[in-house]
C-alpha positions in Angstrom: 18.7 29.9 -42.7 18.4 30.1 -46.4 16.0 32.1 -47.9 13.5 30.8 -50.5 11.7 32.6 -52.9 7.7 32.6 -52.7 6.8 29.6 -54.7 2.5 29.1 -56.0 0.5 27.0 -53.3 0.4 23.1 -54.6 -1.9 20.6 -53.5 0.6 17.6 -51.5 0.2 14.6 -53.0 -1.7 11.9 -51.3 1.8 9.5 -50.3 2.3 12.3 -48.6 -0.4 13.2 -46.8 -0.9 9.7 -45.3 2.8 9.5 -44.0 2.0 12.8 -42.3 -1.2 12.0 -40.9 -0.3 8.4 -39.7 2.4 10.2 -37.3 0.3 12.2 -35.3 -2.4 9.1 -35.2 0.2 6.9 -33.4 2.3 8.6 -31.5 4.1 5.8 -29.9 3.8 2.5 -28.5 1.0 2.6 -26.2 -1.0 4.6 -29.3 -0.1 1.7 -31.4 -1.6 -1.1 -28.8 -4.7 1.2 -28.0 -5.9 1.5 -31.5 -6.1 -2.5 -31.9 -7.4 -2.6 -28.5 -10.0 -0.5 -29.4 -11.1 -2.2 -32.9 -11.5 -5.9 -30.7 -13.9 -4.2 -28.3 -16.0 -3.0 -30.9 -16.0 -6.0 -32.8 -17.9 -7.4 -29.4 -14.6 -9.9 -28.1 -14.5 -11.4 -24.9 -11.6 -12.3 -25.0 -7.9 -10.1 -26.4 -4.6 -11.0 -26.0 -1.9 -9.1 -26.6 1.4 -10.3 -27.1 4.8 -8.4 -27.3 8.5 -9.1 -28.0 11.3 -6.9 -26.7 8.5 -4.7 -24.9 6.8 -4.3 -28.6 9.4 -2.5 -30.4 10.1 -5.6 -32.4 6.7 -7.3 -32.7 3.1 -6.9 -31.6 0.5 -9.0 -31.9 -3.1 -8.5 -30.5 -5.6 -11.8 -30.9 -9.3 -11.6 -29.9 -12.6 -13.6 -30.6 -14.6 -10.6 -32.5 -16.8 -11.2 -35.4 -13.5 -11.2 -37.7 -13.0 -8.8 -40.9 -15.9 -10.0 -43.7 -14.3 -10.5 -47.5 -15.3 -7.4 -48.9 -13.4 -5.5 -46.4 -10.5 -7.2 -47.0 -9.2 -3.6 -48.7 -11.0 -1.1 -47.2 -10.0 -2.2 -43.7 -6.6 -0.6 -44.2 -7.8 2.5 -46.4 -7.7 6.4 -45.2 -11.1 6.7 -43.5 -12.7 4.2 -44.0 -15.0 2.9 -41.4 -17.9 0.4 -40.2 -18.7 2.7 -37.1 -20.6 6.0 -38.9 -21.4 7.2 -42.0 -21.7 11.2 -41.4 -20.4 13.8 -39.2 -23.9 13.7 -37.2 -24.0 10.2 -36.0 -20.8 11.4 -33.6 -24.3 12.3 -31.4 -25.3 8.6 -30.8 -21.8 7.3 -30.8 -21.6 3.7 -29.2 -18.3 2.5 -30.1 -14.9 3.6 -29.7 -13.5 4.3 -32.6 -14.5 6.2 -35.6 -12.1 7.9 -37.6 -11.0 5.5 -39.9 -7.6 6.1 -39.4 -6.0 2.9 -37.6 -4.8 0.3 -39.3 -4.0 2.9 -42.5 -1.8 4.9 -40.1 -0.1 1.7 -38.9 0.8 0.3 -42.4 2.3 3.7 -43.0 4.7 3.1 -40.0 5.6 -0.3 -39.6 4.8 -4.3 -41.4 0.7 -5.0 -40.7 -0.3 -8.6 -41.6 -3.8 -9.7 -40.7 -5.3 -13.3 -39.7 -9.3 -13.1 -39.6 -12.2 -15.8 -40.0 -15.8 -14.8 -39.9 -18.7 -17.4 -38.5 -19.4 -17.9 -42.6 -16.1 -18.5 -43.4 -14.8 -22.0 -44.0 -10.7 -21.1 -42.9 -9.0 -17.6 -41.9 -7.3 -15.6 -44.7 -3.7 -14.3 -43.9 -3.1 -10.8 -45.5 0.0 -8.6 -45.8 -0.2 -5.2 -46.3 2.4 -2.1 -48.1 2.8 1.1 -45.9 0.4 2.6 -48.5 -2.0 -0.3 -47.2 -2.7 -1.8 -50.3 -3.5 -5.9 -50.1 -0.5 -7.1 -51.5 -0.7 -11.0 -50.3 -3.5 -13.3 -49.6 -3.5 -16.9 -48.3 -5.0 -19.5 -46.1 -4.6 -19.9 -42.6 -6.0 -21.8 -39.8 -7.9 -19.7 -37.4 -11.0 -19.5 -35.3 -13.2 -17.1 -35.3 -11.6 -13.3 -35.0 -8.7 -11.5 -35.8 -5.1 -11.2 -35.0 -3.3 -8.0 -36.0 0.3 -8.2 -36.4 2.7 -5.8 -36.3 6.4 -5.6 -36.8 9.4 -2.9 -36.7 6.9 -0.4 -35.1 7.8 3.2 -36.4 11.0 1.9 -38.5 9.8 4.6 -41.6 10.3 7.1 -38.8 14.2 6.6 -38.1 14.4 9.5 -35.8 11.3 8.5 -33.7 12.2 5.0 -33.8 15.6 5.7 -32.4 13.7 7.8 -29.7 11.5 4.5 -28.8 14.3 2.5 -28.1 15.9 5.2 -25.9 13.0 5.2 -24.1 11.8 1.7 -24.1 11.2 0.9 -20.4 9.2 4.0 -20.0 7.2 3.6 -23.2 6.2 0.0 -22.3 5.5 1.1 -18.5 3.0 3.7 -20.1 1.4 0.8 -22.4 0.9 -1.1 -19.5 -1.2 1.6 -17.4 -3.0 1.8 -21.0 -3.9 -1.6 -20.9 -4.8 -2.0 -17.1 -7.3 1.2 -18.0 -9.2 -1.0 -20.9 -8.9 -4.3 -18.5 -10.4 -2.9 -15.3 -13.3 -1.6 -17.6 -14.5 -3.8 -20.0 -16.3 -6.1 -18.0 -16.9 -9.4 -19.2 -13.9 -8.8 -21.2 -10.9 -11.3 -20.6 -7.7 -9.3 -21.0 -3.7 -11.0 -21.0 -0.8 -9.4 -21.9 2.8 -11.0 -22.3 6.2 -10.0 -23.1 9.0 -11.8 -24.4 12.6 -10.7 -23.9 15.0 -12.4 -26.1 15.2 -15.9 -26.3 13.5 -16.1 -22.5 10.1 -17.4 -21.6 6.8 -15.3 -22.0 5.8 -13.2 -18.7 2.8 -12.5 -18.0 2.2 -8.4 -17.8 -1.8 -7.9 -17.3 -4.3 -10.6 -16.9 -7.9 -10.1 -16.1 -10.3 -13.2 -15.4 -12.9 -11.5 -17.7 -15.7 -10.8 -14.7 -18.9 -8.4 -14.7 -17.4 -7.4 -11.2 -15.3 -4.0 -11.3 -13.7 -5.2 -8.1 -12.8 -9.0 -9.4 -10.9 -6.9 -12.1 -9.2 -5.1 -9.8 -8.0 -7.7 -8.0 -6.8 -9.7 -10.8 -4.9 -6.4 -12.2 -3.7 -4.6 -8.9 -4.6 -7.7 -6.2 -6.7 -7.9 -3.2 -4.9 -6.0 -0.8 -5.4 -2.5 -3.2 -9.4 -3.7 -3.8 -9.8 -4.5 -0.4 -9.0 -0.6 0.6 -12.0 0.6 -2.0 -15.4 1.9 -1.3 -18.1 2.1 -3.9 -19.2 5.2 -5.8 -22.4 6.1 -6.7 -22.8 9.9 -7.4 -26.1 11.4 -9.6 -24.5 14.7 -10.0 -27.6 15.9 -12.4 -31.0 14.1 -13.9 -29.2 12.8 -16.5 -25.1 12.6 -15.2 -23.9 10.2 -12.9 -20.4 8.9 -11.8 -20.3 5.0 -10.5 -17.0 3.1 -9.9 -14.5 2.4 -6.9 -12.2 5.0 -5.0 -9.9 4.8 -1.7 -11.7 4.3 1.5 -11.6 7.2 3.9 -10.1 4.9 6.6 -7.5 3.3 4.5 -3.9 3.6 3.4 -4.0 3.3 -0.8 -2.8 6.1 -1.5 -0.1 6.9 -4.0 2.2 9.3 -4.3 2.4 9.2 -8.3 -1.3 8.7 -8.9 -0.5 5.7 -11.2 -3.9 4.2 -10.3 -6.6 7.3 -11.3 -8.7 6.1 -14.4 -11.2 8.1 -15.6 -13.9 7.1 -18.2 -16.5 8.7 -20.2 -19.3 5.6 -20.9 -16.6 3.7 -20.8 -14.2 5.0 -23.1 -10.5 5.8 -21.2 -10.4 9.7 -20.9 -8.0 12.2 -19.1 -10.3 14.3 -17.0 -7.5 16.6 -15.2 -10.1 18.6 -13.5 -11.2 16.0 -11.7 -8.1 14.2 -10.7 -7.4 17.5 -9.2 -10.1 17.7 -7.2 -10.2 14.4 -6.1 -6.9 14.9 -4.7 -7.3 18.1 -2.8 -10.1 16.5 -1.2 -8.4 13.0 0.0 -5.5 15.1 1.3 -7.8 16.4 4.5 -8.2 12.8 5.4 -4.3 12.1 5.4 -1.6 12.2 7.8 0.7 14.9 7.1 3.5 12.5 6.4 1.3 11.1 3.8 -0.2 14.6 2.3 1.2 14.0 -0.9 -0.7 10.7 -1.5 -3.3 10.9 -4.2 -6.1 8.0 -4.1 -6.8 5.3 -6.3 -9.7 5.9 -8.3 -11.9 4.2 -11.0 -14.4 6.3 -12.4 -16.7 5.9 -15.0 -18.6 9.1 -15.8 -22.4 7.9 -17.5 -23.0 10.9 -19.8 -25.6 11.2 -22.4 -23.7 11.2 -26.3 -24.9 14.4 -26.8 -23.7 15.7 -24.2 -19.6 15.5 -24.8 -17.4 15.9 -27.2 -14.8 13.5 -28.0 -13.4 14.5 -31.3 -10.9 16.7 -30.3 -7.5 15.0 -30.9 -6.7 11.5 -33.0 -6.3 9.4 -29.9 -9.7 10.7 -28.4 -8.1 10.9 -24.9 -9.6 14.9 -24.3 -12.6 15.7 -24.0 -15.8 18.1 -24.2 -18.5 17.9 -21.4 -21.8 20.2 -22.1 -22.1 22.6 -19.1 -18.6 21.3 -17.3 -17.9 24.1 -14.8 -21.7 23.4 -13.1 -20.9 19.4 -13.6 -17.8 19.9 -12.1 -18.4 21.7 -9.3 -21.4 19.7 -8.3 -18.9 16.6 -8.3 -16.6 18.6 -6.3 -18.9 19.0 -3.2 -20.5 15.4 -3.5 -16.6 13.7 -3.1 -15.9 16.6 -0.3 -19.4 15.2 1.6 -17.9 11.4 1.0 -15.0 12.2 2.9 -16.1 14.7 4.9 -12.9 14.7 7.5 -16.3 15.4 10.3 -17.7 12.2 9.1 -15.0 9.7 7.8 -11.7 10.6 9.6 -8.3 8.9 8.1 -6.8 6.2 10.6 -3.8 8.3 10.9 -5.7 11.6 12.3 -7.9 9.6 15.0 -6.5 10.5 18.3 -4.3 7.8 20.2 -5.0 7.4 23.7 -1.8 6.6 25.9 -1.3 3.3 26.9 -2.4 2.3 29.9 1.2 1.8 32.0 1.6 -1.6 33.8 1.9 -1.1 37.6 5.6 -2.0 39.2 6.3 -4.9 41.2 5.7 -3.8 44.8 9.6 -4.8 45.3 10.6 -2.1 42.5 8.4 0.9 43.8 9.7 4.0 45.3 9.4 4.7 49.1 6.7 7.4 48.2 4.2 4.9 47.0 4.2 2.4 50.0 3.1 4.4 53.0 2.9 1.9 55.6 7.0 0.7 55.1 7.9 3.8 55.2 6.4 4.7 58.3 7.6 1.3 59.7 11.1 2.5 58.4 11.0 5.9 59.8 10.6 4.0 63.5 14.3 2.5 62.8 17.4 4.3 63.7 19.0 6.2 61.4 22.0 5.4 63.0 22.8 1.9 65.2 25.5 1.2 67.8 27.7 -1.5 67.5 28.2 -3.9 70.4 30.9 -2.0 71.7 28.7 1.6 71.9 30.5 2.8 69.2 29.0 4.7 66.0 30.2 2.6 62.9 32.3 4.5 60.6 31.6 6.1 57.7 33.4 3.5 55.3 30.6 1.0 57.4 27.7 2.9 56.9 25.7 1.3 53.9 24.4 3.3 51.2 20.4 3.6 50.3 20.9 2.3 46.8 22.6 -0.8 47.9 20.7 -3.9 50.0 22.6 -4.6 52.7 23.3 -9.2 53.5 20.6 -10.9 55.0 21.0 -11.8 59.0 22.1 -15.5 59.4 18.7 -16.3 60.7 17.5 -15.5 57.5 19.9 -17.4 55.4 19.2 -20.3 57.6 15.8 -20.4 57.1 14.9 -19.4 53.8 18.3 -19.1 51.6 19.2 -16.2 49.3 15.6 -15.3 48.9 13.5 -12.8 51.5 9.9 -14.0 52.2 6.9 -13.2 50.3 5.5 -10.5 53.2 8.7 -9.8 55.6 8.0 -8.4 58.7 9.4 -5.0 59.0 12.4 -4.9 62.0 11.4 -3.7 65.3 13.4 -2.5 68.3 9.9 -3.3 70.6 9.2 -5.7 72.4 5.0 -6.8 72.2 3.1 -9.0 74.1 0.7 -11.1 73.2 -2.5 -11.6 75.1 -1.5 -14.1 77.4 1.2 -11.6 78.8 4.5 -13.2 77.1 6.7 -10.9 75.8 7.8 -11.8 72.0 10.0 -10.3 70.0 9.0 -8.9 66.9 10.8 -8.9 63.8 11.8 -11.4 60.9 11.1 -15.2 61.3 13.4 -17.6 62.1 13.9 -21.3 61.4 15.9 -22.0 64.6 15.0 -22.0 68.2 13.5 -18.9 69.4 15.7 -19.3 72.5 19.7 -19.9 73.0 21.0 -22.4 75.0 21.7 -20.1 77.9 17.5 -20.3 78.2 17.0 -16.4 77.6 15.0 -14.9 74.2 17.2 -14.8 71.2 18.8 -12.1 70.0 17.1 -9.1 67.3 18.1 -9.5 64.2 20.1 -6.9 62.6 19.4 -3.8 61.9 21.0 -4.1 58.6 18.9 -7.0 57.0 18.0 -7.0 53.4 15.5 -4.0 53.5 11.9 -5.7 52.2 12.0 -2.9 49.1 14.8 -4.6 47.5 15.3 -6.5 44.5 14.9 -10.7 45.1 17.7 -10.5 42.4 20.2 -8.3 44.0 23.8 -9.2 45.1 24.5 -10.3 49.0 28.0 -8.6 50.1 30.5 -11.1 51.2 30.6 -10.9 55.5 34.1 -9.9 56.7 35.7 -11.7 59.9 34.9 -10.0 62.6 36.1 -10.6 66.4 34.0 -12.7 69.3 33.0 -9.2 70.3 30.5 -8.7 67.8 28.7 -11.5 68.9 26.2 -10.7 71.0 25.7 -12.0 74.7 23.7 -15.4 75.0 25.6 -18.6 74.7 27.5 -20.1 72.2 23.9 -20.5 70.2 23.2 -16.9 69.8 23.2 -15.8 65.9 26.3 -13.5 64.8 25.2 -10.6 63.7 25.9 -9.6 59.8 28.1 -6.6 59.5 28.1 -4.6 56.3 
């Protein structure tokens, strides 16, 4: 680095001085929107719209409805402190605006091309006047306009090469900031109606941020965020001290807004956007007991407007007046701290996720689908069966013959007779007995059958097979084709006895 020798300290001369200055007052693009923002509120609009092209790094343009810039302020609007909103360092106690520096508009004619359009209620037509960066009135002429002012701006930071190289490097993220910039102001100023648009190119306008201009917190946030995020917010009403009290909306104990970039925490200090870290973080911490652990990381959507009295913070810290001073923070603070950790007390106000599930209750089987072990009465029926039958000719069957439990064995022909593929509703269970009935007749006991109960030979009809379609099985399940079988297998009787199904 080369060394310079000690040269006499020299006052910097005042082109200087503003060029310097102006760069740390706007900052970038959302400082640029804020500042004219700011000026409509206090010049009592209801209505500001703001209107970009190319995201604002080539124009910006913000319209409201104010009382408009009077003649005599023509030049003094754009000068190095110089303000309407105080006249000495101690009226910063009873500050009711949000500005006061005096350093807006000056810093933005130092950085880009300000024009101005304004009409007061006693002026006859708007005046259009152009500005230098040393914001001097250099032009002046007529213009049709209602009442207010439109501020436009163009080539934002092109004195600045090197940061105006960085803005279009970063475009997309320095409009996505403007945006959460201008959702803070619309969600707040109530009665306020807020649009923003952005043109890219030779495309139409889209709309960005629109607010319907409502006294109602939640109508805002419906308008800006929509009614699925302001249906999942609960009111706020905290007096943390005699004279300090927090109103506004945050996530519902029971609900699912959480975020995990905590993109939707605005914080506000009588209605001025601050950054209240301290209280984000605590928020946070406390909405985390109420979540499921895959959602831990969420942090809640908040709006919260912290009433305090003017003397009572400090908000001159840096030019964009985002940080802030409260009197006594560390007791304000922690009395904040337990009132949100008694509204979501996990004892009181348990998260959806964390509520224990009962099971299900489980839908009983059909009775043909149940196991053996819940159906006592067939199985004692079955246990009275023989394990293993004798053919006609007093032989065991074989082992290829046997059937296997999982598989139903054919119906009888009785059965296919009577009632086709499908067994009766309540089948009798097979016997080998023979009852009577009460007149002394012997019956036989077992399935019923469509055809005569006796053969032609005039004696009872045969049993039916042991090997039936047990009653546990499936209505659905496959009959196995019968094989041939010799005149042996059928059994004695006649010509009308019923062959008996083999397996």
């Amino acid at each position: 680095m080369q060394q310079h020798s000690m040269s006499s300290v020299k006052q910097i001369d005042a082109r200087s001085v503003h060029r310097i200055c102006s760069g740390q007052v706007v900052s970038d693009l959302g400082a640029s929107v804020k500042e004219l923002v700011e000026n409509a509120l206090d010049a009592g609009a209801t209505s500001i719209e703001v209107r970009l092209k190319e995201c604002g790094s080539e124009l910006i343009e913000v319209a409201d409805n104010g009382s408009g810039i009077s003649e005599q302020d023509y030049q003094a609007a754009t000068l190095k402190h110089h303000t309407s909103k105080l006249a000495q360092f101690t009226d910063l106690d009873e500050l009711g605006t949000l500005g006061f520096r005096g350093e807006a508009l000056s810093s933005l004619c130092a950085i880009c091309d300000v024009s101005i359009v304004t009409r007061t209620a006693s002026d006859a037509a708007g005046s259009r006047l152009t500005y230098d960066h040393e914001g001097d009135l250099v032009g002046r002429a007529a213009a049709a306009r209602a009442v207010g002012t439109t501020v436009s701006l163009k080539g934002l930071f092109s004195t600045l090469p090197v940061r105006q190289q960085e803005l279009q490097r970063n475009l997309r993220r320095e409009f996505t900031k403007l945006v959460t910039l201008l959702q803070a102001y619309a969600l707040t100023a109530k009665g306020v109606r807020f649009h923003c648009s952005n043109q890219s190119g030779s495309g139409a306008r889209t709309t960005v941020v629109t607010t319907p201009g409502q006294d109602s917190l939640r109508d805002h946030v419906v308008a800006v965020f929509g009614s699925k995020a302001a249906a999942g917010l609960q009111p706020l009403e905290l007096q943390l001290t005699p004279n300090i009290r927090v109103e506004g909306l945050v996530s519902g104990a029971g609900t699912a807004t959480g975020r995990a970039a905590g993109d939707r925490q605005f914080f506000y200090i009588n209605g001025r956007p601050v950054d209240m870290p301290r209280v984000s973080r605590h928020i946070n911490e406390a909405y985390k007991s109420l979540t499921s652990p895959a959602a831990a990381v969420s942090k809640p959507f908040a709006i919260l407007n912290w009433i305090v009295p003017t003397r009572s913070v400090d908000v001159n810290l840096t030019p964009d007046k985002r940080k802030v001073y409260l009197h006594d923070e560390s007791s304000i603070i922690k009395a904040f701290k337990e009132a949100i950790n008694a509204l979501w007390d996990p004892a009181v106000s348990v998260h959806s996720s964390q509520r224990p599930m009962l099971p299900a209750k489980r839908a009983s089987a059909p009775a043909a689908l149940q196991p053996l072990s819940n159906r006592p009465r067939l199985t004692e029926q079955l246990n009275g069966i023989s394990a293993k039958p004798c053919h006609q000719d007093g032989n065991s069957p074989s082992q290829s013959e046997q059937p296997s439990p999982p598989e139903p064995s054919p119906p009888d022909s009785a059965t296919r007779e009577g009632h086709g593929s499908n067994p009766p509703e309540n089948p009798s269970p097979p016997s080998d007995t023979t009852a009577f009935s009460e007149g002394g007749s012997p019956t036989v006991s077992g399935p019923p059958h469509s055809g005569p109960l006796h053969n032609s030979g005039g004696g009872p009809s045969p049993p039916p097979s042991r090997h039936a379609t047990p009653a546990f099985a499936p209505a659905s399940a496959p009959a196995r084709p019968l094989r041939p079988r010799s005149l042996s297998n059928f059994m004695a009787g006649g010509s009308g006895a019923a062959p008996r199904a083999s397996l």
